[in-house]
C-alpha positions as CSV (number, residue, x, y, z in Angstrom):
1,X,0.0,0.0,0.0
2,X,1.3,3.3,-0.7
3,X,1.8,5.5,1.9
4,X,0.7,9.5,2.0
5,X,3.4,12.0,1.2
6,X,4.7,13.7,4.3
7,X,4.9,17.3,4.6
8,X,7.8,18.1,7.2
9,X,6.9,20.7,9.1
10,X,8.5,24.3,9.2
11,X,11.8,24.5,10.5
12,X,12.7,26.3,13.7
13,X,14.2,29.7,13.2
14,X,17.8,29.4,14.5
15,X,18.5,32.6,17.3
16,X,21.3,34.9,17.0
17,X,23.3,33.1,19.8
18,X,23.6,29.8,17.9
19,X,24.0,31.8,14.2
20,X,27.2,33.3,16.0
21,X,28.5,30.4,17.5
22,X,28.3,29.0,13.7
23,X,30.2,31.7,12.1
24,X,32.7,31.8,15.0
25,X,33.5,28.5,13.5
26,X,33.8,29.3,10.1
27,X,37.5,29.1,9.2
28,X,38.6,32.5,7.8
29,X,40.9,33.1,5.2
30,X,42.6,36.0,3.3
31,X,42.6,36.9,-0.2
32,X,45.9,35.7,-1.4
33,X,45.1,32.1,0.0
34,X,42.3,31.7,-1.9
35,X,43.7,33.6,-5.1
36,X,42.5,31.2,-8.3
37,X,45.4,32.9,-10.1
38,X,48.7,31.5,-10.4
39,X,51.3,34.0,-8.3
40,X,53.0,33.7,-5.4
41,X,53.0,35.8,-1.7
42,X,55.3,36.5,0.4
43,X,54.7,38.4,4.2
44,X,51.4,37.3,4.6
45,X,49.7,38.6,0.9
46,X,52.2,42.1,0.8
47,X,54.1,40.9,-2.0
48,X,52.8,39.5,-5.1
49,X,55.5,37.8,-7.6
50,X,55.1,35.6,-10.9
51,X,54.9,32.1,-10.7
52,X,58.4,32.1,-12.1
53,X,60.0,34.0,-9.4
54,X,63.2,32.0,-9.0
55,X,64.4,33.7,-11.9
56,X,64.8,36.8,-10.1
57,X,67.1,35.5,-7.8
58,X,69.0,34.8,-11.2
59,X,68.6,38.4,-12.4
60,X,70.0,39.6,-9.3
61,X,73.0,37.1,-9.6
62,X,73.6,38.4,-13.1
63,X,73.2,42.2,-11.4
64,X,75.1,41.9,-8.0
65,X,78.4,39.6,-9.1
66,X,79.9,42.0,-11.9
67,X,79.7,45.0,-9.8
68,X,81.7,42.8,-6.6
69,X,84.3,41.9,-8.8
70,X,84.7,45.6,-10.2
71,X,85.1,47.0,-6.3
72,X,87.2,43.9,-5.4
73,X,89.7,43.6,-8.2
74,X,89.3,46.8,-10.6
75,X,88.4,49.9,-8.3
76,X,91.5,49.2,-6.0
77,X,93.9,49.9,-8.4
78,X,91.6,53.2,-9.6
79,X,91.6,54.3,-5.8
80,X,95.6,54.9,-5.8
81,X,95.5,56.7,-9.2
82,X,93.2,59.2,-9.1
83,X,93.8,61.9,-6.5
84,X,91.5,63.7,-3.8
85,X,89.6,60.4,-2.9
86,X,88.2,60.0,-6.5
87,X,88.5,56.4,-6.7
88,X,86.7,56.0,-3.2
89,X,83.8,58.3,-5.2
90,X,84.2,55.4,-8.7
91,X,83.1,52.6,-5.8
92,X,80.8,54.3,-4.3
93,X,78.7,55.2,-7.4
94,X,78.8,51.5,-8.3
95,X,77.4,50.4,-5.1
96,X,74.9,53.2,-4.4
97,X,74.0,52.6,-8.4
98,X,73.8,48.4,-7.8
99,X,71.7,49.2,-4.4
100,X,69.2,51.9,-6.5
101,X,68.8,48.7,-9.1
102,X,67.5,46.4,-6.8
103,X,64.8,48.6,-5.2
104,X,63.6,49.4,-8.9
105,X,63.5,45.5,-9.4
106,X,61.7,44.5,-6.9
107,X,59.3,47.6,-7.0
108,X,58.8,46.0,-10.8
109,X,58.2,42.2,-9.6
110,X,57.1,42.4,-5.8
111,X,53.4,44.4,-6.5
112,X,50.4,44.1,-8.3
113,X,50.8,44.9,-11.9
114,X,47.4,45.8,-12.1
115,X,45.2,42.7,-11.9
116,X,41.6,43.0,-12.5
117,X,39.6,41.3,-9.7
118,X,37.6,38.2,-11.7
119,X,33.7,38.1,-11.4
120,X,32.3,35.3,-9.3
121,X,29.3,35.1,-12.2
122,X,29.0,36.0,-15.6
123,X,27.8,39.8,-16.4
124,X,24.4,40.1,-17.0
125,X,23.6,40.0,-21.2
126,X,22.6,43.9,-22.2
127,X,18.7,44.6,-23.8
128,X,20.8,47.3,-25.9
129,X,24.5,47.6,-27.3
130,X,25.0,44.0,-27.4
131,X,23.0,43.1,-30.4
132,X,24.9,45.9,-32.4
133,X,28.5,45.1,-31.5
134,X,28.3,41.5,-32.3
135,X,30.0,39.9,-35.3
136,X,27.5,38.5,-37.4
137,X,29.5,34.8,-37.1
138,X,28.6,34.7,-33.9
139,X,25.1,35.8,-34.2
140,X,24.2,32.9,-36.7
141,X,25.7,30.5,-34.5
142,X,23.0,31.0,-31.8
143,X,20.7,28.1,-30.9
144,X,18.0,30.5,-29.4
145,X,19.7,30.7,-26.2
146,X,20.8,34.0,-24.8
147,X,24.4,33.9,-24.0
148,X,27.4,36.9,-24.2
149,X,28.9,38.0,-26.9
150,X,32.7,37.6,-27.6
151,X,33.3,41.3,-27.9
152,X,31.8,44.5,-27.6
153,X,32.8,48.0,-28.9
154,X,34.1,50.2,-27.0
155,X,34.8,54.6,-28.1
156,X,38.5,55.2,-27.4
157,X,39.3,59.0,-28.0
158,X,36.6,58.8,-31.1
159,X,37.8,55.5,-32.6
160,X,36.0,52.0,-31.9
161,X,37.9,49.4,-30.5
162,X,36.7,45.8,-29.4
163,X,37.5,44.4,-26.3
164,X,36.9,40.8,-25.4
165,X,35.5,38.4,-23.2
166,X,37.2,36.5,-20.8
167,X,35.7,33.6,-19.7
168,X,38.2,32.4,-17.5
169,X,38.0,35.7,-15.3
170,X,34.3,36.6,-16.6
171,X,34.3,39.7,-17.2
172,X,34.8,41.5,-20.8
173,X,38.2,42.9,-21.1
174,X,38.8,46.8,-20.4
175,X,41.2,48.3,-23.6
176,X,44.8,47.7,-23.4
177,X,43.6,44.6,-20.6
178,X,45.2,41.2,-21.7
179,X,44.7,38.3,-19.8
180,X,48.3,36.6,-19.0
181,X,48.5,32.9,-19.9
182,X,51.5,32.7,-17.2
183,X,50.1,34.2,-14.4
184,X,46.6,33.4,-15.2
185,X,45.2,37.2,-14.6
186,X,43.6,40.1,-16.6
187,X,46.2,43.2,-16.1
188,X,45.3,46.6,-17.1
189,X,47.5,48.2,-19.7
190,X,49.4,44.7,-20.0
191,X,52.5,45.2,-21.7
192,X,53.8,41.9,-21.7
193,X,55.5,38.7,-18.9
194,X,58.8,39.1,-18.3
195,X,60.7,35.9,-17.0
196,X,63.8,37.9,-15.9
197,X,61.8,39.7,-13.1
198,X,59.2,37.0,-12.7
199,X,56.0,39.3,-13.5
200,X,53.7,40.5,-15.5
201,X,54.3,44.2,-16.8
202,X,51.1,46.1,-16.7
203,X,49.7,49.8,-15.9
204,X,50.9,49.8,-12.1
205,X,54.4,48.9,-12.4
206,X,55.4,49.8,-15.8
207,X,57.6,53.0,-14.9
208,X,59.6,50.9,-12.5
209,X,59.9,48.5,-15.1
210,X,61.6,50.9,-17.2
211,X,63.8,52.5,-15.0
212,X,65.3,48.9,-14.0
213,X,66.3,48.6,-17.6
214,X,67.0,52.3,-18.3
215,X,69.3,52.1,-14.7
216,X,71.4,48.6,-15.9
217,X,72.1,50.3,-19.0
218,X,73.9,52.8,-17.2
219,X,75.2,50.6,-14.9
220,X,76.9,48.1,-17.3
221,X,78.3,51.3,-19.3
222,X,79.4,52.6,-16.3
223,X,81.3,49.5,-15.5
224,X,82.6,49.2,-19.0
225,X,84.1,52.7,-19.4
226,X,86.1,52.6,-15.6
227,X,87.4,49.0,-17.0
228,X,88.7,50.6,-20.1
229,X,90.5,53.4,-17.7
230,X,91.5,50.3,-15.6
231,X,93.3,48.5,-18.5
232,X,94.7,51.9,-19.8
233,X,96.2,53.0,-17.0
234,X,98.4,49.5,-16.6
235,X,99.4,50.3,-20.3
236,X,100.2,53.7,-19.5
237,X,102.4,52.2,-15.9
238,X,103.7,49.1,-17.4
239,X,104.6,50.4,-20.8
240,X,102.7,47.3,-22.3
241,X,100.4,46.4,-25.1
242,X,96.7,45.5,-24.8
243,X,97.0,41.5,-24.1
244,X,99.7,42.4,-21.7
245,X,97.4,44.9,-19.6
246,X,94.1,42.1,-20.0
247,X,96.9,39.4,-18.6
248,X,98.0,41.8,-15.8
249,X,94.0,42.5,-14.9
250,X,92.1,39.7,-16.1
251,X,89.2,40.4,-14.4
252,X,88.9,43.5,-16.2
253,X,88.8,41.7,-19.5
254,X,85.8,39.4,-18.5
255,X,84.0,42.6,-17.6
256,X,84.8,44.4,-20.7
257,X,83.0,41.5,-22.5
258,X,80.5,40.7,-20.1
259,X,79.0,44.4,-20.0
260,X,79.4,44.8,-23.5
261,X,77.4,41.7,-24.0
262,X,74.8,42.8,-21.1
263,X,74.7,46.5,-23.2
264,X,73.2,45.0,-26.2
265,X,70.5,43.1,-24.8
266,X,69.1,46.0,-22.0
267,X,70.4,49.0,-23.9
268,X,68.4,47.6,-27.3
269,X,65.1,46.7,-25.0
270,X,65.7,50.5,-23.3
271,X,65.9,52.4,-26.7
272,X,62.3,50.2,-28.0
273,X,60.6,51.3,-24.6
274,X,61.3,54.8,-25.2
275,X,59.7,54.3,-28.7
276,X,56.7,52.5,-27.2
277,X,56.6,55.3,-24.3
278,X,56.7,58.1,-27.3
279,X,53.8,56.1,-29.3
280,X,52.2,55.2,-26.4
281,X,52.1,51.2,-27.6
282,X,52.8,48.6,-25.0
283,X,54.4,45.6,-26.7
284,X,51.7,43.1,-26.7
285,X,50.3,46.0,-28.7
286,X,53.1,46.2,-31.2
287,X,53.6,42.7,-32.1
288,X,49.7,42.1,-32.4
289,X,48.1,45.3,-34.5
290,X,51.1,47.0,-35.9
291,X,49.8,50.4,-35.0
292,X,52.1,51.8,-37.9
293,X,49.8,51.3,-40.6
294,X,46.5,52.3,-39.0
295,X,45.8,55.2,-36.6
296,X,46.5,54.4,-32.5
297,X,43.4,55.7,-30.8
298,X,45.8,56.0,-27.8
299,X,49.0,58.1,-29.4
300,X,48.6,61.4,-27.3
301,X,51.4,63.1,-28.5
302,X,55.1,62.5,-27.4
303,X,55.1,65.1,-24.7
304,X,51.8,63.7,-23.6
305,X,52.7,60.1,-23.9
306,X,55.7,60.8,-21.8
307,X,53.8,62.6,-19.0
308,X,51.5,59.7,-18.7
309,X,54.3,57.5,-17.7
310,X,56.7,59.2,-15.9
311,X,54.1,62.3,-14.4
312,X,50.9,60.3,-13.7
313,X,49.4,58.8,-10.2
314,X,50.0,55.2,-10.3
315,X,46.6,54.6,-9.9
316,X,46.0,51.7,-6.5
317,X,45.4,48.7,-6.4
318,X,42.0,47.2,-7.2
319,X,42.7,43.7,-4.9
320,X,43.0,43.8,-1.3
321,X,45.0,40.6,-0.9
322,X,44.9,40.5,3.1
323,X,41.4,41.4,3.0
324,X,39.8,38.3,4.9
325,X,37.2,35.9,3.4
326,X,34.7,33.6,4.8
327,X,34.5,29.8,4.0
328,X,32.3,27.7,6.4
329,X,31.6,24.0,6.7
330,X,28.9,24.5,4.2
331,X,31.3,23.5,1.5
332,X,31.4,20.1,2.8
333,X,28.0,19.7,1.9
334,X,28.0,21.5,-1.6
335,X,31.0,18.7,-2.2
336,X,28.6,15.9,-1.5
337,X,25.4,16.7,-3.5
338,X,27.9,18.0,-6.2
339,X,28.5,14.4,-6.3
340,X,25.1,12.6,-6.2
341,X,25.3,12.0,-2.3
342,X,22.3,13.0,0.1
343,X,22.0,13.1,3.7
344,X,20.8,10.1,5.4
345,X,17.6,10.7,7.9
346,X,20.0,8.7,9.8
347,X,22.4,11.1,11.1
348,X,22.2,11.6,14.6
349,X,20.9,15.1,16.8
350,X,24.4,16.5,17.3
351,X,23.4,19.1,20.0
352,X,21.0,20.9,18.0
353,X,18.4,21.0,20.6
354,X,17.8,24.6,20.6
355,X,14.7,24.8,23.3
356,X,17.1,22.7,25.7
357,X,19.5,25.6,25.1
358,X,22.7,24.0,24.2
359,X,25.6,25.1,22.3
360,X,24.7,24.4,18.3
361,X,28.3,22.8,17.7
362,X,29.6,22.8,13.7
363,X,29.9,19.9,11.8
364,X,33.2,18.3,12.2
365,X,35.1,16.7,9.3
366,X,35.0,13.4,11.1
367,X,31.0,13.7,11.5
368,X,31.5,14.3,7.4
369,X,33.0,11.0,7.0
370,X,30.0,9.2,9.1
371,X,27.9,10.6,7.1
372,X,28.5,9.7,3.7
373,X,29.1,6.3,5.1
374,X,25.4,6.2,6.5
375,X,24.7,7.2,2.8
376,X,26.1,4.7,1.0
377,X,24.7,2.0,3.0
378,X,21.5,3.5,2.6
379,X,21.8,4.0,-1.0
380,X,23.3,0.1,-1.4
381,X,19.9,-1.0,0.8
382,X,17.9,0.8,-1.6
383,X,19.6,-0.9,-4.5
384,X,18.5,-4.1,-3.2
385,X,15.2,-3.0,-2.8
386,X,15.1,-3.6,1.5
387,X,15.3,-1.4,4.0
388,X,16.9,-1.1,7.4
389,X,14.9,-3.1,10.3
390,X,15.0,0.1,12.9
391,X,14.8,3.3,11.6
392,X,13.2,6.4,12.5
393,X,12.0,7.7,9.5
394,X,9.9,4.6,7.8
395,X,6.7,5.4,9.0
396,X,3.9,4.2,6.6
397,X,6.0,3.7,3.6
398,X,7.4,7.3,3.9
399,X,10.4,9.3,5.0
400,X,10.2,11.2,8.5
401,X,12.3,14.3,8.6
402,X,12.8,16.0,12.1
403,X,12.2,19.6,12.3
404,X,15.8,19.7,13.7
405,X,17.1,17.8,10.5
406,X,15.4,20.6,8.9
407,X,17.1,23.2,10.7
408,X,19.9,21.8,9.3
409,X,19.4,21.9,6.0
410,X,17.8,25.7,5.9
411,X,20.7,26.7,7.4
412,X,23.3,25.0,4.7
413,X,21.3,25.8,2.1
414,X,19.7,22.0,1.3
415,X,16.4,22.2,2.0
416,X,15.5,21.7,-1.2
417,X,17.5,18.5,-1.6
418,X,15.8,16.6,1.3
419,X,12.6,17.9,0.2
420,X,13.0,16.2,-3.5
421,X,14.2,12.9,-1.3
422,X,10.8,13.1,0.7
423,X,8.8,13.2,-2.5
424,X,10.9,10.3,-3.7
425,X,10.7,8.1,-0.7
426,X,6.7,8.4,-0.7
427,X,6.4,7.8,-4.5
């Protein structure tokens, strides 16, 4: 006989005593231990690097060990030949220079290049714009169902330019936004991921960018020329050739070679920033539209373009990474209906006798584990078609939920699972 469907009755309002006593036990994290994207933090979420930040350790290597060997082995000798204290001046320049460096370096690689936060849903699908701005290839491969279109057009200083939509960080791209495949973020005026200080290189950290490489460029011709004066001045005291002087200060030589090397490769990248800085390109720009042969909606001027570098607020930071965040036990639950599991009527009253006025306790990871044990038991019974002998919720062929069980599952945000198990368990 088929039993009568049973309508549980209306849960219990949980007081603000036991609501606190759950959130109290809510485990709280911040920002940067949660981040989806792929950097790393350092002093508790204050510095934000690359994924591939061991290679700065490597840039600094390459920085640091030229300019100890010039004051160990080449300044000496410059300290004794120039007079009033000018050679103690050569290695102090070097090291205030090498010191100067670093700070710009990790001002590059240890902030937030500008990351836009990512959406927790998709934005809404506009009534108007939308409909315009899409590409009729998309359009005709609709199947009725609204969804977001891949672009939209954006007015940039009079001329329309398209900006895309991520769907990794949901949201549609802002112009000159690029979302890094590296570091797996959208940053703002994204110029482009540098391995050699282990970052992206976007809107808020784009000045120091350049004035590391503008500031090695000088460094490494600074070296250079005082090596030349080095090796000159043994030719000039020895009365020797060239080879003779390198022999006499080999160190010297490997410098020569090593900053003329090191000129070529940060010299050549500072003289195309200052043409990207006067043109006002970044170089994911440069290599992908080729602003040469078509109009850049964002050219300025020179004088202009220059200001907006060098003269502007950096503007802050839109992510607050030791901002904290709230994740409760509730996720337990999502975890198990996200994979076909339900609650079984089983589970015993853990202290949630409100009238009796105890302590609601949370849900422990190890009451977790009981739990989906109880429901795959259950759900093996019901495979067999038989039932447990002693329950408490087979009452006329139906399922028996307790008010408290009820509680529960309002205050998790399941009601509506149990509810569909009722109906199923009364036919």
């Amino acid at each position: 006989m088929q039993g009568k469907l049973y309508k549980p009755t209306p849960p219990p309002q949980l007081s603000d005593s036991n609501r606190r006593i759950i959130d109290s036990n809510s485990s709280s994290k911040r920002v940067y231990q949660v981040w989806k994207g792929s950097n790393r933090f350092f002093l508790g979420g204050r510095l934000i690097f690359g994924p591939d930040v061991r290679s700065l350790l490597f840039t600094v290597f390459l920085i640091v060990t030229p300019v100890i060997l010039f004051g160990a082995f080449v300044s000496q000798k410059l300290v004794t030949e120039f007079p009033y204290h000018l050679g103690n001046l050569i290695v102090a320049i070097s090291a205030i220079f090498t010191i100067y460096i670093i700070m710009l370096l990790f001002l590059t690689s240890g902030r937030d290049p500008g990351i836009i936060p990512r959406n927790l849903h998709p934005p809404e699908l506009e009534d108007d714009g939308d409909a315009s701005s899409l590409s009729t290839d998309w359009a005709g491969n609709q199947s009725g169902a609204p969804s977001l279109p891949p672009t939209k057009d954006v007015l940039v200083n009079g001329t329309v330019v398209k900006v895309k939509y991520c769907h990794t960080c949901m949201l549609y791209r802002p112009p000159r936004c690029s979302h890094c495949s590296i570091c797996n973020n959208c940053v703002e005026r994204f110029d482009h991921h540098c391995p050699w200080v282990g970052q992206c290189i976007g809107k808020r950290n784009y000045r120091f960018f350049f004035m590391f490489v503008s500031s090695t460029t000088m460094l490494c011709l600074y070296v250079f020329a005082f090596c030349w004066v080095n090796i000159r001045k043994i030719m000039e005291i020895h009365h020797c050739n060239l080879w003779k002087a390198l022999l006499k200060s080999p160190v010297s030589g490997i410098l020569i070679l090593y900053t003329f090397i090191a000129v070529w490769f940060v010299g050549g990248l500072t003289t195309f920033h200052l043409y990207l800085i006067c043109t006002n390109q970044t170089t994911y720009e440069n290599f992908r539209y080729r602003y040469d042969g078509k109009r850049n909606p964002y050219n300025l001027g020179w004088v202009r373009n220059v200001r907006e570098i060098f003269f502007s607020k950096i503007p802050i930071s839109r992510n607050n990474f030791r901002a904290k965040v709230q994740e409760d036990s509730s996720s337990a639950f999502n975890t198990s209906l996200s994979m076909g599991r339900v609650m079984s009527p089983e589970m015993p009253k853990r202290s949630f006798d409100i009238e009796m006025g105890g302590k609601r306790q949370a849900v422990a990871a190890e009451e977790f584990e009981d739990i989906q044990n109880q429901i795959e038991s259950v759900a093996a019974l019901e495979r067999c078609g038989t039932q447990p002998r002693h329950t408490n919720w087979v009452q006329k062929g139906n399922w028996e939920i307790t008010p408290d069980l009820h509680a529960l599952a309002a205050e998790f945000g399941i009601e509506h699972g149990l509810t569909d198990r009722v109906k199923i368990g009364g036919h």
